[in-house]
C-alpha positions as CSV (number, residue, x, y, z in Angstrom):
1,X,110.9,11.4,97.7
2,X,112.3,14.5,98.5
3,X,115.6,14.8,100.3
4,X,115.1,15.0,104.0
5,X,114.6,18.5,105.2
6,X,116.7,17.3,108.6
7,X,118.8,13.8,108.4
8,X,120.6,12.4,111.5
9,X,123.2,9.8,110.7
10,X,125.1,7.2,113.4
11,X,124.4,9.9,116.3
12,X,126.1,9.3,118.9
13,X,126.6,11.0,122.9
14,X,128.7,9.1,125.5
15,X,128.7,10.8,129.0
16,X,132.2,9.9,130.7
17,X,132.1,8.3,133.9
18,X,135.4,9.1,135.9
19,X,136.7,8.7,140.0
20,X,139.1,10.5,141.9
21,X,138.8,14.0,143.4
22,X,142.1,15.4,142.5
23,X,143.2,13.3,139.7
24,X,140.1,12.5,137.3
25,X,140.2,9.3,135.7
26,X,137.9,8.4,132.8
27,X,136.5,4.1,133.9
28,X,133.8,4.0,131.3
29,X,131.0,6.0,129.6
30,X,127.3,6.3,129.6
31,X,125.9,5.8,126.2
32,X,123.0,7.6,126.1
33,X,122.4,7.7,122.8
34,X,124.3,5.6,120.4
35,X,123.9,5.1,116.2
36,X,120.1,6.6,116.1
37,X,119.4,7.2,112.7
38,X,116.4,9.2,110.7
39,X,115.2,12.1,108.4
40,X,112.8,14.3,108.6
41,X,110.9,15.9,105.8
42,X,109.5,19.0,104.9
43,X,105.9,19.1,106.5
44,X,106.4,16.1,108.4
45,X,105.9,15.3,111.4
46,X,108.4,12.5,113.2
47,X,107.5,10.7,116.7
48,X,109.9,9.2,119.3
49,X,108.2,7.5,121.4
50,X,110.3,5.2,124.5
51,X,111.0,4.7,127.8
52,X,112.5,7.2,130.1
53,X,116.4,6.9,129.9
54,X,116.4,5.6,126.6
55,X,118.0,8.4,125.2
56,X,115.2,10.6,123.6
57,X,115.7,13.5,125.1
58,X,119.2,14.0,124.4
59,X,118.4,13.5,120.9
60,X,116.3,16.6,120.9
61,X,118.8,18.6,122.6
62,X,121.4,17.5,120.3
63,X,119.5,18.5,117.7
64,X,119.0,22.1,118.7
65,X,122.9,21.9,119.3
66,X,122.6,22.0,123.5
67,X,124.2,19.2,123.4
68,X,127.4,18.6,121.4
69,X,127.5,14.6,119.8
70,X,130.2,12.3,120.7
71,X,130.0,11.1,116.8
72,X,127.8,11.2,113.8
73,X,126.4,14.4,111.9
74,X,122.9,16.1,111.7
75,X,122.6,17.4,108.4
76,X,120.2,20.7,107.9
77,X,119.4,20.8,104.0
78,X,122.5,19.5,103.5
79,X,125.0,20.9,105.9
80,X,126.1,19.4,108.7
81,X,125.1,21.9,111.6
82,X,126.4,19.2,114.6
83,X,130.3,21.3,114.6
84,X,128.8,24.5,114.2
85,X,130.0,27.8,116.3
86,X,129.4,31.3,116.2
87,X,127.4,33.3,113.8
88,X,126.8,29.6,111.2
89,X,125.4,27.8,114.5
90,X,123.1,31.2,115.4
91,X,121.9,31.7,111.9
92,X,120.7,27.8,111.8
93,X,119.5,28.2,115.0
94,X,116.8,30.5,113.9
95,X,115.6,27.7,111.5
96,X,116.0,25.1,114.8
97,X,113.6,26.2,117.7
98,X,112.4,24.4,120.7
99,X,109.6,23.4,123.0
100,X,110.5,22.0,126.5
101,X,109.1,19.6,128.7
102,X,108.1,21.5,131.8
103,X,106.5,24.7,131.2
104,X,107.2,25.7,135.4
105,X,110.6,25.6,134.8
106,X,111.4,26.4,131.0
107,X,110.1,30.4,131.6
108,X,111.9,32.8,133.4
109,X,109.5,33.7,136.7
110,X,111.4,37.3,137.1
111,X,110.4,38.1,133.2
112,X,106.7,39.5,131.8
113,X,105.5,36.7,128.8
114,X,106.5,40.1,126.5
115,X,110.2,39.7,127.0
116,X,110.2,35.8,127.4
117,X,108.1,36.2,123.7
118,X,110.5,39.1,122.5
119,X,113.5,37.6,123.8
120,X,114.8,35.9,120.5
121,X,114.1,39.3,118.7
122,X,117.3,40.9,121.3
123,X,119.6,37.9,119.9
124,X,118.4,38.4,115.8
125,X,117.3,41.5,115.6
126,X,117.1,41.4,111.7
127,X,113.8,39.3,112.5
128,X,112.3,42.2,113.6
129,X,112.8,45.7,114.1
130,X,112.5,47.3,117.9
131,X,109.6,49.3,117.4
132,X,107.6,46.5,115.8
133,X,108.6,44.1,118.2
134,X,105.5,44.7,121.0
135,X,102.7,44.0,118.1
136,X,104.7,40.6,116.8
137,X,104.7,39.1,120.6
138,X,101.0,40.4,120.6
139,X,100.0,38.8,117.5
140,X,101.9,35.7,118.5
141,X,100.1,35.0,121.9
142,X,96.8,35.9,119.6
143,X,97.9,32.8,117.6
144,X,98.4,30.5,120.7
145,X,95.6,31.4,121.9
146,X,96.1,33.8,124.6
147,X,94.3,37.3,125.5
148,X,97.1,39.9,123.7
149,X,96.6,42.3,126.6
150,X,98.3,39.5,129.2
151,X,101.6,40.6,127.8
152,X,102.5,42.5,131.0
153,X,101.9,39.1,133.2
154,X,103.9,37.2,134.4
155,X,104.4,33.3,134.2
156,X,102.8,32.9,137.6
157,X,99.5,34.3,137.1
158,X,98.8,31.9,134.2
159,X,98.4,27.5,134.0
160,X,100.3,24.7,133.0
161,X,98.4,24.9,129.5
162,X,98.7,29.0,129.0
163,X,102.6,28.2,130.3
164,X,103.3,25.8,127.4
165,X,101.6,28.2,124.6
166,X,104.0,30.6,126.0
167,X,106.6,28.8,125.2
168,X,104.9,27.2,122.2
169,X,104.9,31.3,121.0
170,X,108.5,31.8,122.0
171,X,109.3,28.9,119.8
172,X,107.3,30.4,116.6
173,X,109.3,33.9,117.3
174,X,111.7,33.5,114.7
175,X,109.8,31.7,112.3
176,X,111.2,28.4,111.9
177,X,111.2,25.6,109.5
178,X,111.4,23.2,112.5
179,X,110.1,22.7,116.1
180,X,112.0,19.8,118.2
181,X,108.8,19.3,120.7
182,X,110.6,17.6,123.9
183,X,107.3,16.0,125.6
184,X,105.2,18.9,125.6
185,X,102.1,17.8,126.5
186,X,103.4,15.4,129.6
187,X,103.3,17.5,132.2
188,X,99.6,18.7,131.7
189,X,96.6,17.7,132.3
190,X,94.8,15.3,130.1
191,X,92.0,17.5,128.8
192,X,94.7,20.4,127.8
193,X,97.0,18.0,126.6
194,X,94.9,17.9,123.8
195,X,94.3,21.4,123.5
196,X,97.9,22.1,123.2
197,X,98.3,18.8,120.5
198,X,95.5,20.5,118.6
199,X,97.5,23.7,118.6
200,X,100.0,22.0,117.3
201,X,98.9,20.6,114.3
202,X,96.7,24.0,113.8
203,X,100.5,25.7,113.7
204,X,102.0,23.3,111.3
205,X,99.0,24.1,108.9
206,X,99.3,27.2,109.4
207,X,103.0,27.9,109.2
208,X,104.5,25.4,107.3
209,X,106.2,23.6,109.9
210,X,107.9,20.0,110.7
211,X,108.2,18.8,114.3
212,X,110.2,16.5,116.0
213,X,107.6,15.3,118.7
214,X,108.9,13.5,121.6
215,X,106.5,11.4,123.4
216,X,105.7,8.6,125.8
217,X,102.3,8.4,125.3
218,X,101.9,6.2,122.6
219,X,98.1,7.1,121.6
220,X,99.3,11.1,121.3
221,X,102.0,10.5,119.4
222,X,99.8,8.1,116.7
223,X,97.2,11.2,116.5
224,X,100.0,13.5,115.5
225,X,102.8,12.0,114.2
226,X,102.9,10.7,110.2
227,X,106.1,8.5,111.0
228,X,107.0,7.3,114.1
229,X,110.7,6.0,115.6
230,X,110.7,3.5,118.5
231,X,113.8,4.1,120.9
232,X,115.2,0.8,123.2
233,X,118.7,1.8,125.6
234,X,120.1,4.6,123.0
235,X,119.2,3.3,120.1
236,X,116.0,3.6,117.6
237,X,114.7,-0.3,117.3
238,X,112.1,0.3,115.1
239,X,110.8,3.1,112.8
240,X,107.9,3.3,109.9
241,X,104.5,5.1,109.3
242,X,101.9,5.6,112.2
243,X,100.3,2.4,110.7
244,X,102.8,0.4,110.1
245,X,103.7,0.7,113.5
246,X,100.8,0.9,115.5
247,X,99.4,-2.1,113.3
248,X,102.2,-4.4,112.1
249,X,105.1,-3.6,114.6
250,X,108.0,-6.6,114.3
251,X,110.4,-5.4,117.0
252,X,109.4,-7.4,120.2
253,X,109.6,-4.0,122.1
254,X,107.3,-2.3,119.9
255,X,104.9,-5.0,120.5
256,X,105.2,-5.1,124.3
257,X,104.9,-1.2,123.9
258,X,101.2,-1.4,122.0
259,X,100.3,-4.2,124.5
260,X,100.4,-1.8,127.4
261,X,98.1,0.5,125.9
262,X,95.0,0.5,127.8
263,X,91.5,-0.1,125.6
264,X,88.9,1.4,126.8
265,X,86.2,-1.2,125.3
266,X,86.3,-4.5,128.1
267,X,85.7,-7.0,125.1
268,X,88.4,-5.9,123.0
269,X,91.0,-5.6,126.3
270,X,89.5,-9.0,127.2
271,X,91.0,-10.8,123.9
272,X,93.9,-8.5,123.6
273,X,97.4,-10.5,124.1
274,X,98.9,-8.9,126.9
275,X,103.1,-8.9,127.1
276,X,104.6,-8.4,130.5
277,X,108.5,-7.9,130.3
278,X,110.6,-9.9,132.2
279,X,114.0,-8.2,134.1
280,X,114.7,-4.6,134.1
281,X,116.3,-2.8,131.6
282,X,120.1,-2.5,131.5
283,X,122.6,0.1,132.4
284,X,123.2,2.4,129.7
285,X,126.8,2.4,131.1
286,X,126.9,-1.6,130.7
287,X,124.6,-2.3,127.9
288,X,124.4,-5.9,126.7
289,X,126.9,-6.9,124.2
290,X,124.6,-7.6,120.0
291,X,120.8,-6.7,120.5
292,X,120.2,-4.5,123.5
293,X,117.0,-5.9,124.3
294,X,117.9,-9.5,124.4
295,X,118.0,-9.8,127.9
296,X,113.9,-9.2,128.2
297,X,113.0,-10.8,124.7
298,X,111.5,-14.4,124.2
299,X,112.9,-14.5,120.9
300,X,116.4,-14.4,122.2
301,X,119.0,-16.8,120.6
302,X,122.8,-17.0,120.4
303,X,123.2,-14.4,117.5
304,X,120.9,-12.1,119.2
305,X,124.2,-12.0,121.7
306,X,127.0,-12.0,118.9
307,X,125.5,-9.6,116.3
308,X,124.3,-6.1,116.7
309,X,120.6,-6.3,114.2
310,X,120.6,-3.2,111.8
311,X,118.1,-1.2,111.6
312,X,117.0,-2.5,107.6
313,X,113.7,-4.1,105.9
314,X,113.5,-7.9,106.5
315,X,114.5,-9.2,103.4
316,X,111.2,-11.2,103.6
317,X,108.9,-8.6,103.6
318,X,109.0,-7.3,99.7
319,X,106.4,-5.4,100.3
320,X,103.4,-4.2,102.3
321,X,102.9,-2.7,106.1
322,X,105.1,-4.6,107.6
323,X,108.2,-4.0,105.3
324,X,109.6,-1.0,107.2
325,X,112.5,-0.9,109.5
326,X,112.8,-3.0,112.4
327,X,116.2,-3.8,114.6
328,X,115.1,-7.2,115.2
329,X,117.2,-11.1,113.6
330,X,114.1,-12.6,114.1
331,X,111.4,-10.1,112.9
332,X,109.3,-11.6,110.1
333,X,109.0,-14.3,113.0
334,X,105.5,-15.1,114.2
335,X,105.0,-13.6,117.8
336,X,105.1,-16.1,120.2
337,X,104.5,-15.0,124.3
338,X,105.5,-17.3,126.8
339,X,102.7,-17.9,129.3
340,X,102.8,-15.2,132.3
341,X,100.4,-15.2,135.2
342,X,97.4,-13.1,135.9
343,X,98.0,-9.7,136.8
344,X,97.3,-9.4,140.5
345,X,98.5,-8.2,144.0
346,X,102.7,-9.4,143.8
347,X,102.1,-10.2,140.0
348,X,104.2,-8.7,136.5
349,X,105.3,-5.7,136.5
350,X,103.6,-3.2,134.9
351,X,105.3,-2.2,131.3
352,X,107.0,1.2,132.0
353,X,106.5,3.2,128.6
354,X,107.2,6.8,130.3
């Protein structure tokens, strides 16, 4: 296989955590990501998929460099682009673009969609030349899908879905290798979530493109993803092909994570094994000490405590779907639940995979 058009190695951002008003002292730090690992190839497109606080979005903005890492590198064909300043982090940033979460808040209400679109055309002009600049936004919102002539609107005359093909257009402006896709579709409706995720794939056809697409939504992130990473507290726990994860997951969270799903056919939900987690999940300030998801696992023993699992093969899986990655001691073991009651008024919690 090709080298990895984008490889992250040991990535690691701490947040401190400090007291005092006058005299600032550092007591501890919130690991919000720490030692995620992965590549992405050429074409490709990679899934994170997790629940909220588990670190996934500061991966993406690390990865666009608005956020600086604690530790590790995130090499771009090679270079490390994680120290970069100046004109080498601008130039790499052309390559680098992003779509955010919220399409309210990620345009500017006192700018027309012409100069949100033509806005990364002021900071590389060599992209393109002023007076062409008008006919590239134009052609852009033709290839999102939006009406040319709407240049002169602004954000507020348009939808949640037209909002995020904005910004789906402002992300194509320079004409990147890579698009870091921070949950794009979450904050829409259902029926143009898949709109957009259609668009999506339509542009990577189109345009050559590899995305990092950040999800909770398990069942959107299968259609569009190739590979897919499973993050637990700041760390990826799990990570293989859509099937080998959607259809021979070994980490226990994984598992809980594809239990939650809802089917929409009764007899298959009826003999589906359901997993309810016990507990909540831990501080990212205090995680616990070896395997971070010990304290809610059934396959818990003393070395889950003492030893931190890599993210590696099980040596006894030579071969087949389920040898791929997993962060588990204990994952070739058979999946055994503990009994849990009925779901009911006052029964488990619901599995929180947002």
């Amino acid at each position: 296989m090709a080298e990895p058009l984008l490889e992250v190695k040991d990535l690691v951002k701490h947040y401190p955590l400090t007291q005092g008003i006058l005299f600032r002292k550092q007591v501890g730090a919130v690991k919000a990501v720490d030692g995620v690992s992965f590549g992405l190839h050429a074409g490709e497109t990679l899934g994170i998929v997790g629940e909220s606080g588990c670190g996934k979005s500061t991966v993406a903005r690390m990865l666009v460099n608005l956020e600086r890492p604690t530790a590790g590198s995130i090499a771009y064909k090679g270079e490390d682009i994680s120290r970069l300043s100046g004109r080498a982090l601008k130039a790499v940033r052309r390559n680098i673009q992003m779509v955010f979460q919220d399409p309210y808040t990620s345009l500017n209400p006192r700018m027309t969609v012409g100069d949100i679109i033509g806005e990364p055309y002021e900071i590389h002009p060599e992209v393109a030349p002023k007076g062409d600049r008008r006919r590239r936004v134009q052609e852009l919102l033709d290839v999102v899908g939006l009406n040319p002539e709407y240049i002169n609107r602004y954000p507020h005359q348009f939808s949640g879905g037209q909002r995020q093909r904005i910004g789906i257009a402002r992300g194509l402006a320079l004409q990147p290798e890579i698009i870091v896709a921070d949950e794009p579709v979450s904050a829409l409706d259902v029926s143009v979530q898949a709109q957009v995720v259609n668009l999506l794939e339509k542009l990577q056809d189109e345009f050559d493109l590899s995305y990092v697409f950040i999800a909770h939504d398990l069942s959107i992130v299968r259609h569009i993803s190739d590979r897919v990473g499973v993050m637990y507290l700041g760390r990826v726990v799990e990570i293989g092909t859509d099937t080998e994860i959607y259809e021979h997951p070994t980490h226990p969270y994984t598992q809980a994570l594809l239990s939650a799903v809802p089917v929409p056919d009764p007899q298959a939900r009826a003999h589906r094994e359901r997993i309810i987690l016990s507990g909540d999940v831990p501080s990212p300030a205090d995680p616990p000490s070896g395997c971070r998801f010990r304290t809610r696992c059934w396959k818990a023993r003393d070395r889950c405590a003492a030893e931190v699992p890599l993210l590696a093969v099980p040596e006894v899986f030579p071969s087949g779907p389920a040898a791929h990655p997993s962060a588990c001691h204990f994952a070739a073991e058979k999946r055994v639940v503990p009994h849990v009651p009925p779901e009911g008024p006052g029964g488990g919690a619901e599995q929180d995979t947002d």
